[in-house]
C-alpha positions as CSV (number, residue, x, y, z in Angstrom):
1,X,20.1,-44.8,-30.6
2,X,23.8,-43.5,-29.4
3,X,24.7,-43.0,-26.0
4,X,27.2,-40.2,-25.9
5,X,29.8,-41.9,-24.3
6,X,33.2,-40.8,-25.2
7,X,34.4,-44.5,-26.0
8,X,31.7,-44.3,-28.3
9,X,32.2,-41.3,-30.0
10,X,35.8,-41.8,-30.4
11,X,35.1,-45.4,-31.7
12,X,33.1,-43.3,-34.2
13,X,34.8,-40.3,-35.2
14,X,38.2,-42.6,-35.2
15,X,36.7,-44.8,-38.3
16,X,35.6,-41.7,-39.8
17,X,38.9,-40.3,-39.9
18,X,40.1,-43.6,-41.1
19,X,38.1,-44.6,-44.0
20,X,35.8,-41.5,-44.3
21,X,32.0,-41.2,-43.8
22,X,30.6,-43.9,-45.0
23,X,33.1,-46.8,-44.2
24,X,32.4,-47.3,-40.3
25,X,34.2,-50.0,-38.8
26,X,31.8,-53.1,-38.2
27,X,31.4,-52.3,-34.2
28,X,30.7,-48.6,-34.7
29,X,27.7,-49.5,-37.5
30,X,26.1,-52.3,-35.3
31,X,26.1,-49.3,-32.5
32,X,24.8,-46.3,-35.2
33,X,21.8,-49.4,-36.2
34,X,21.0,-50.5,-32.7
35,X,20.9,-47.6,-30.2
36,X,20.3,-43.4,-30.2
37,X,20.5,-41.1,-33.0
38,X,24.4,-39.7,-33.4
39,X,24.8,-36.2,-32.2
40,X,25.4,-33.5,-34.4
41,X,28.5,-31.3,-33.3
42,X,27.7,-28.0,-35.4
43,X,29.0,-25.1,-33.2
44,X,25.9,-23.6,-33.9
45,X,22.4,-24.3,-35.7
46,X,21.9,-22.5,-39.3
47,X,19.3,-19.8,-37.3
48,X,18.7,-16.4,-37.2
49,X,20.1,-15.4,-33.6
50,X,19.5,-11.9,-34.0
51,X,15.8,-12.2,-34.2
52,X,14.7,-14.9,-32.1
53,X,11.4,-14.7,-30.4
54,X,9.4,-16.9,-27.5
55,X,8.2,-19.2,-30.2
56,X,8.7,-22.8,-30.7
57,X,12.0,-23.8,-32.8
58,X,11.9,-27.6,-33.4
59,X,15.4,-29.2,-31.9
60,X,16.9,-32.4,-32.6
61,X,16.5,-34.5,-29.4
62,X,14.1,-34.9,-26.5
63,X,14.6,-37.5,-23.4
64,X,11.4,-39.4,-22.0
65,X,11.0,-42.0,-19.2
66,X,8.2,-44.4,-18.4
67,X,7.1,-45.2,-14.8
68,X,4.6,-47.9,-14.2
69,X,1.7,-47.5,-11.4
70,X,3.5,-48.2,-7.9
71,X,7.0,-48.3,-9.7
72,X,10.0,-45.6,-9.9
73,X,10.7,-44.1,-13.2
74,X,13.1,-46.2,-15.6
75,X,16.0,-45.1,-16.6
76,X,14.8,-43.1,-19.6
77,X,16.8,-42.2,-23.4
78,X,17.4,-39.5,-25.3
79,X,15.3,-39.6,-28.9
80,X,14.0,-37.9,-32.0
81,X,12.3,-34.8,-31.3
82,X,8.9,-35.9,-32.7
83,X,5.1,-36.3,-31.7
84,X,4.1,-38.4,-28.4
85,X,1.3,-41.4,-29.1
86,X,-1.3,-41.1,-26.8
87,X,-4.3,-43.4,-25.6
88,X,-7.8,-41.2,-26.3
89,X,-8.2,-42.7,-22.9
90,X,-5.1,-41.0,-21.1
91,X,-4.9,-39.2,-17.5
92,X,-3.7,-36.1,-18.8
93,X,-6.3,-35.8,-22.0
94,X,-9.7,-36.7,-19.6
95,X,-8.6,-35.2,-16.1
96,X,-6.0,-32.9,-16.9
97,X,-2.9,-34.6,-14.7
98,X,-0.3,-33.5,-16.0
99,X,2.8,-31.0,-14.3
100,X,5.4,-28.9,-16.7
101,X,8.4,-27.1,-15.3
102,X,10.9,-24.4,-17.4
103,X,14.2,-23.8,-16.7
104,X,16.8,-22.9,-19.2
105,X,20.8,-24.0,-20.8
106,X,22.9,-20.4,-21.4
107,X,26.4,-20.0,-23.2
108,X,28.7,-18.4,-21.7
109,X,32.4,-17.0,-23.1
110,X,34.8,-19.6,-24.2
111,X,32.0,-22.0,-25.0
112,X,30.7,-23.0,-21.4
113,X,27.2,-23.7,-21.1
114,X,25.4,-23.8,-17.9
115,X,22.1,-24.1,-16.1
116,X,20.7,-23.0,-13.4
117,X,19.2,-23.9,-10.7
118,X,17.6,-27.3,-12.2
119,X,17.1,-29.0,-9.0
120,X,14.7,-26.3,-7.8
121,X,12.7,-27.4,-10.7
122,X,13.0,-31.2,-10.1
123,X,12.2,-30.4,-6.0
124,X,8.8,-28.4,-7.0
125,X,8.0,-30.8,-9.9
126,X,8.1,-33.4,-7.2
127,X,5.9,-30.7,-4.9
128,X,3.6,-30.6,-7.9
129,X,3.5,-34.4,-8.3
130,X,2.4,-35.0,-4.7
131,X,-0.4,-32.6,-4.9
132,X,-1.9,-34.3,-8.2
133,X,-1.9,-37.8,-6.9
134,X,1.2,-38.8,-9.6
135,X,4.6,-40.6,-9.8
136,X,7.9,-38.1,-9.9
137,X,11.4,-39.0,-11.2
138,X,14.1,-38.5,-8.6
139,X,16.0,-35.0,-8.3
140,X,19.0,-36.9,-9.7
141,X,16.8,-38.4,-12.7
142,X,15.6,-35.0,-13.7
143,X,18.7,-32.9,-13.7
144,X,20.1,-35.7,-15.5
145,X,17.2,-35.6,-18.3
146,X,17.8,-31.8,-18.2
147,X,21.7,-31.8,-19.1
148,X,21.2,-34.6,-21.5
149,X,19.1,-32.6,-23.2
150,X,20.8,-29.6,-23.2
151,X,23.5,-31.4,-24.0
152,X,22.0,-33.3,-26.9
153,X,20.5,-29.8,-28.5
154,X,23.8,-27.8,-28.0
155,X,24.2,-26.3,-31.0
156,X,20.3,-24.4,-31.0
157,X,21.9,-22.4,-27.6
158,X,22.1,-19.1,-29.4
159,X,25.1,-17.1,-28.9
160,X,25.9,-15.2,-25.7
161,X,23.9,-12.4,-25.2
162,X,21.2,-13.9,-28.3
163,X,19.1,-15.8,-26.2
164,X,18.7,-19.2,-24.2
165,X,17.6,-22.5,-25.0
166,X,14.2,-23.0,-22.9
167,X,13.7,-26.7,-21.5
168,X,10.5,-27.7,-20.9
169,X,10.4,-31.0,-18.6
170,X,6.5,-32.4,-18.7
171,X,5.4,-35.4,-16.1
172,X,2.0,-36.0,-17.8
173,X,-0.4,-39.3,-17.4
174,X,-0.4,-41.2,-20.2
175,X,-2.0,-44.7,-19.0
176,X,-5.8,-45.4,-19.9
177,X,-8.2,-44.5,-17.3
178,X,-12.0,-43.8,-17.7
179,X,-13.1,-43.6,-14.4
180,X,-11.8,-40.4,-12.2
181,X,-8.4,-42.0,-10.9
182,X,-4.7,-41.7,-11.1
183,X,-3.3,-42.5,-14.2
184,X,-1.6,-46.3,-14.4
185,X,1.1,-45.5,-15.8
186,X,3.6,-42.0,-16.3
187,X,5.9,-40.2,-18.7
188,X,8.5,-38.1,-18.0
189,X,9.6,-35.7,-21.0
190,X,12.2,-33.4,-21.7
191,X,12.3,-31.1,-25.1
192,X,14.1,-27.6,-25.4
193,X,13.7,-24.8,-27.9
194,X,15.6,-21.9,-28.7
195,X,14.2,-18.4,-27.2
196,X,14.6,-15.0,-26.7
197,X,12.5,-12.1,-24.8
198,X,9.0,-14.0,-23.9
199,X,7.4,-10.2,-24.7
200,X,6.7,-9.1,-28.0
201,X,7.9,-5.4,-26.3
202,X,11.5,-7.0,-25.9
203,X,13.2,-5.2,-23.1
204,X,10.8,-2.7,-23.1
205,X,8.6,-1.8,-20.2
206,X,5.1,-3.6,-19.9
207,X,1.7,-2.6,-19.5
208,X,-0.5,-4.6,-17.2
209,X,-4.0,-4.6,-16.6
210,X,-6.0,-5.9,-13.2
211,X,-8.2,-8.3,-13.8
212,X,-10.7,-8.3,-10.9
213,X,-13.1,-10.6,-13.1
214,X,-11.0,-14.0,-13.4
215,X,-9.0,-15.3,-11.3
216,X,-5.8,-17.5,-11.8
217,X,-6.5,-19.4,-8.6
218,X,-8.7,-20.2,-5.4
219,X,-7.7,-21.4,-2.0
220,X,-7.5,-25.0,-1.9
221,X,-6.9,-25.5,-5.6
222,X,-3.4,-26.5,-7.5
223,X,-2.4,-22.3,-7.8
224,X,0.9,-22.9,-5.9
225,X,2.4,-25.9,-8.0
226,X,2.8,-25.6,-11.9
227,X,-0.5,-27.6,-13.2
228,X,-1.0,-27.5,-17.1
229,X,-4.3,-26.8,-15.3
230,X,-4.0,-23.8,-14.2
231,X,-2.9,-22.2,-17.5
232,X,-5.8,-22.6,-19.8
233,X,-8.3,-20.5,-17.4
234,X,-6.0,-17.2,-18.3
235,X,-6.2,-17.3,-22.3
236,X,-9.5,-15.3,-21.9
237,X,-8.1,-12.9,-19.8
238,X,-5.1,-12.2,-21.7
239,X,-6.8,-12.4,-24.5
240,X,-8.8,-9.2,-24.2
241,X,-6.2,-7.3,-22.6
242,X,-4.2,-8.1,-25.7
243,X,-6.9,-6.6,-27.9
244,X,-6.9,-3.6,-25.9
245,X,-2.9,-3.2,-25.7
246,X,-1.9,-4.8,-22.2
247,X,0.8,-7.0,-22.2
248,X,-0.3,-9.0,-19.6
249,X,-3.0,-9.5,-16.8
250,X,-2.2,-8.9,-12.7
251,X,-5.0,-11.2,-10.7
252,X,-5.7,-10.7,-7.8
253,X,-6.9,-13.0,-4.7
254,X,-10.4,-14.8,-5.5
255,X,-11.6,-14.3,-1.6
256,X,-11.1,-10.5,-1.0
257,X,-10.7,-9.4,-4.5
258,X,-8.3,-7.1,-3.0
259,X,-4.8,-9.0,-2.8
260,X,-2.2,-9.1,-5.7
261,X,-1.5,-12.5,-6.4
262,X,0.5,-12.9,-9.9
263,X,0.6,-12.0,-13.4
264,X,-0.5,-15.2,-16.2
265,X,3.0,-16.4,-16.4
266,X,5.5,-14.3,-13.6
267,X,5.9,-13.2,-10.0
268,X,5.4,-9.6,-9.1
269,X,7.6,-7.3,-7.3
270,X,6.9,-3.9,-6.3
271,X,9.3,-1.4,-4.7
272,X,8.9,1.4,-2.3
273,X,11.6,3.1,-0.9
274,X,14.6,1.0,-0.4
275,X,11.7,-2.1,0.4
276,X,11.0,-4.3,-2.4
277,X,7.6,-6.6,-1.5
278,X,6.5,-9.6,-3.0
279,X,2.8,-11.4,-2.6
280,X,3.4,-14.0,-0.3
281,X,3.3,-17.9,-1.7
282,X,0.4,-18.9,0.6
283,X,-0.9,-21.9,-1.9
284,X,-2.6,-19.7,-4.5
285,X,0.9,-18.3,-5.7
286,X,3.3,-20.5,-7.8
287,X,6.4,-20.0,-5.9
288,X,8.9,-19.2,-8.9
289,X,12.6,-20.2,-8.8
290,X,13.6,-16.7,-10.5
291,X,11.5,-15.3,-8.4
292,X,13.3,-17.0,-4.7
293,X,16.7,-16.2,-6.4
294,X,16.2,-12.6,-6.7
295,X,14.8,-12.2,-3.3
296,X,18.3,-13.6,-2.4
297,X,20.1,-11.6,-4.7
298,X,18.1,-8.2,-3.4
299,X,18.9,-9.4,0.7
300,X,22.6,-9.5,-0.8
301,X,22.5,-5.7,-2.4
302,X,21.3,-4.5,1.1
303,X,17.4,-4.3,0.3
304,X,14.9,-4.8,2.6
305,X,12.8,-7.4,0.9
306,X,9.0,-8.1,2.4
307,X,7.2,-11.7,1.3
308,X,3.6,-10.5,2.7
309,X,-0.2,-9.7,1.5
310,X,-0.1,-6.8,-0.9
311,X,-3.1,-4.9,-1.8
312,X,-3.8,-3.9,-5.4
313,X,-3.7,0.0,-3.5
314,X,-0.5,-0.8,-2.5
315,X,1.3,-1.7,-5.8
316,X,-0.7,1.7,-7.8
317,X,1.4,3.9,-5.0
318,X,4.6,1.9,-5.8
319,X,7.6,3.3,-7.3
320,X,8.9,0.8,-9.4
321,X,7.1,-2.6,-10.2
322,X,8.6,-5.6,-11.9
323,X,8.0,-9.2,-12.4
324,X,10.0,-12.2,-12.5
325,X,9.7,-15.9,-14.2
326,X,12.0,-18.4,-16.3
327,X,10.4,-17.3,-19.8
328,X,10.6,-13.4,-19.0
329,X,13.6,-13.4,-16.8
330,X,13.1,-9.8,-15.0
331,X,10.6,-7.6,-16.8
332,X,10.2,-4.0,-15.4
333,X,6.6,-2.3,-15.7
334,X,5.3,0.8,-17.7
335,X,2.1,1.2,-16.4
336,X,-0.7,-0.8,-14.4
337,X,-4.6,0.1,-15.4
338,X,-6.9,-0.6,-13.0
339,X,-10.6,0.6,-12.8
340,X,-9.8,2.6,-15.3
341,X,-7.3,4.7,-13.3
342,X,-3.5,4.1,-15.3
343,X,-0.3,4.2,-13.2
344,X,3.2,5.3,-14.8
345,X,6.0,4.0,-13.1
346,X,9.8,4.9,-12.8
347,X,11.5,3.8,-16.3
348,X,15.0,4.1,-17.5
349,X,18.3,4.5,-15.7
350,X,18.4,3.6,-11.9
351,X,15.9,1.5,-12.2
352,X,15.7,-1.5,-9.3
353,X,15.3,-4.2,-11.2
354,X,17.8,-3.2,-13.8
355,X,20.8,-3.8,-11.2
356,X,19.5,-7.4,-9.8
357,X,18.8,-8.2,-13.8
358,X,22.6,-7.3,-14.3
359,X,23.3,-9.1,-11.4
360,X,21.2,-12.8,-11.7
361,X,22.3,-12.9,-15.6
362,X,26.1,-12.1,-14.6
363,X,25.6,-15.1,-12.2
364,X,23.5,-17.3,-15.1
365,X,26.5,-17.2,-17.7
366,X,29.4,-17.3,-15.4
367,X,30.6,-13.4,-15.2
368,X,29.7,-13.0,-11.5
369,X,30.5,-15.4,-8.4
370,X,28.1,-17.6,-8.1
371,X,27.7,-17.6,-3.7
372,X,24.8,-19.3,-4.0
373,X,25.7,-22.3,-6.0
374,X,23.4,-21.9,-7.9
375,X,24.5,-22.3,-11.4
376,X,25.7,-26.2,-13.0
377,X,28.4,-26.0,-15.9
378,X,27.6,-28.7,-18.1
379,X,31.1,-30.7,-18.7
């Protein structure tokens, strides 16, 4: 497989330039036989931009690493984007160990891609790691996997203002265990996929329905770190809101029944006044990197901005809701239904969340000072 270094590639596209496309020089062919796949330098993937969804598009190149039990990662490679072997007998098919993170590569004018805020992902991945007994690559490592693979899968990043290209970093166990243990061994994994809106309503407002029945998380469990566990217990629930029009489902807390914890896949924001609240992260909440930038960005525009218990009461009075995640960016809400009673909220112009969307994607593809640092340019 190739490593994109630029010796390399000028060694390459030299002797293509030389004696065309299929007379390499002899050092160039031994490195096209004996290491990575060669990058394809397309501008752009033959795709429909206009019409992207939050559906899977197959790339061309995912990164993995191996970590033995008790060892650090290895350095890991860029690859084929293809199927993973498994043992029948791996941690993450019998006990479910396994962590997944989302962040996501935007282009900006003049070609510039960026990221943002990938070693908030590597830090909680780490979080996450800790909590289900399992090895973690470095900070370092992972932002590293993440630009490689943006970089790798450059041309599927849709056009400004088209979309994003999702990356989807796993840590899964993939070493045979039978009895209930930590796996022996680990894999890191980084793929990417084109996307746009994560709703099927687009940019249109959502309607959300309580769901005082199921509940995302409990006190004690994995709820505040992002568990591939935690996500299969919501398909029922968003499931039958589905069938009866919802776009999503608001849980509240398992204890009181009476606390608003998240929706299946975002934070929620409500605002009253000039106060925007958020449910407090007290281990039941998955504390979302979209979701600590725009607190920041809010403290910046002069809001008051509340992390505390909020009651399901509380968020029916509210004057705006919205809710914030990697996959749905900022999302503002329609309506709420609970026990039967619908809430309309404040939709159009003026809206809250409109200005702090204009304002995090201004800082996401380089249009806005970036105060915070936030934001990593890939070179």
């Amino acid at each position: 497989m190739i490593r994109n270094t630029p010796r390399l590639r000028g060694l390459i596209l030299s002797s293509l330039s030389k004696v065309g496309a299929r007379c390499l020089t002899a050092q160039a062919a031994t490195a096209l036989r004996e290491s990575e796949p060669m990058f394809r330098y397309e501008e752009y993937a033959d795709i429909d931009w206009n019409n992207l969804g939050f559906g899977l598009t197959q790339t061309d190149y995912m990164y993995t690493a191996k970590c033995k039990e008790n060892e650090s990662f290895q350095q890991g490679q860029l690859r084929d984007y293809g199927n993973v072997e498994l043992s029948p007998a791996a941690g993450v098919l019998n006990y479910g160990q396994g962590l997944f993170e989302g962040t996501k590569a935007y282009r900006g004018e003049n070609g510039r891609v960026f990221l943002f805020r990938p070693d908030q992902n590597a830090i909680r991945m780490q979080m996450g790691a800790e909590r289900m007994c399992m090895r973690s690559p470095s900070v370092q490592q992972f932002v590293d996997a993440v630009k490689q693979t943006a970089f790798a899968n450059k041309r599927w990043i849709p056009p400004p203002g088209k979309g994003s290209l999702y990356i989807r970093p796993l840590l899964i166990g993939t070493g045979p265990i039978l009895g209930l243990s930590p796996s022996p061994e680990y894999t890191f994994l980084v793929y990417a996929s084109p996307v746009g809106n994560y709703f099927k309503e687009g940019t249109a407002p959502l309607n959300l329905y309580v769901n005082d029945e199921f509940h995302r998380a409990t006190r004690g469990g994995a709820g505040g770190v992002k568990s591939i566990t935690n996500y299969a217990p919501v398909l029922q629930a968003i499931s039958k809101a589905k069938e009866q029009g919802f776009s999503d489902v608001v849980y509240l807390d398992s204890v009181h029944k009476k606390y608003v914890e998240e929706a299946s896949s975002c934070n929620m924001f409500l605002v009253k006044g000039n106060v925007i609240s958020t449910p407090a992260t007290v281990g039941t909440i998955l504390e979302g990197i979209t979701r600590k930038s725009i607190i920041d960005i809010a403290r910046d525009s002069g809001y008051k901005v509340e992390e505390r218990l909020v009651t399901v009461d509380e968020l029916m009075e509210a004057d705006e809701v919205f809710t914030t995640g990697t996959a749905v960016s900022i999302a503002a809400v329609g309506s709420i239904t609970y026990n039967g009673q619908r809430k309309e909220y404040k939709t159009g112009d003026g809206l809250v969340s409109k200005d702090l969307y204009k304002t995090l994607v201004g800082i996401q593809l380089g249009k806005i000072e970036d105060k915070h640092n936030w934001v990593v340019q890939l070179d």
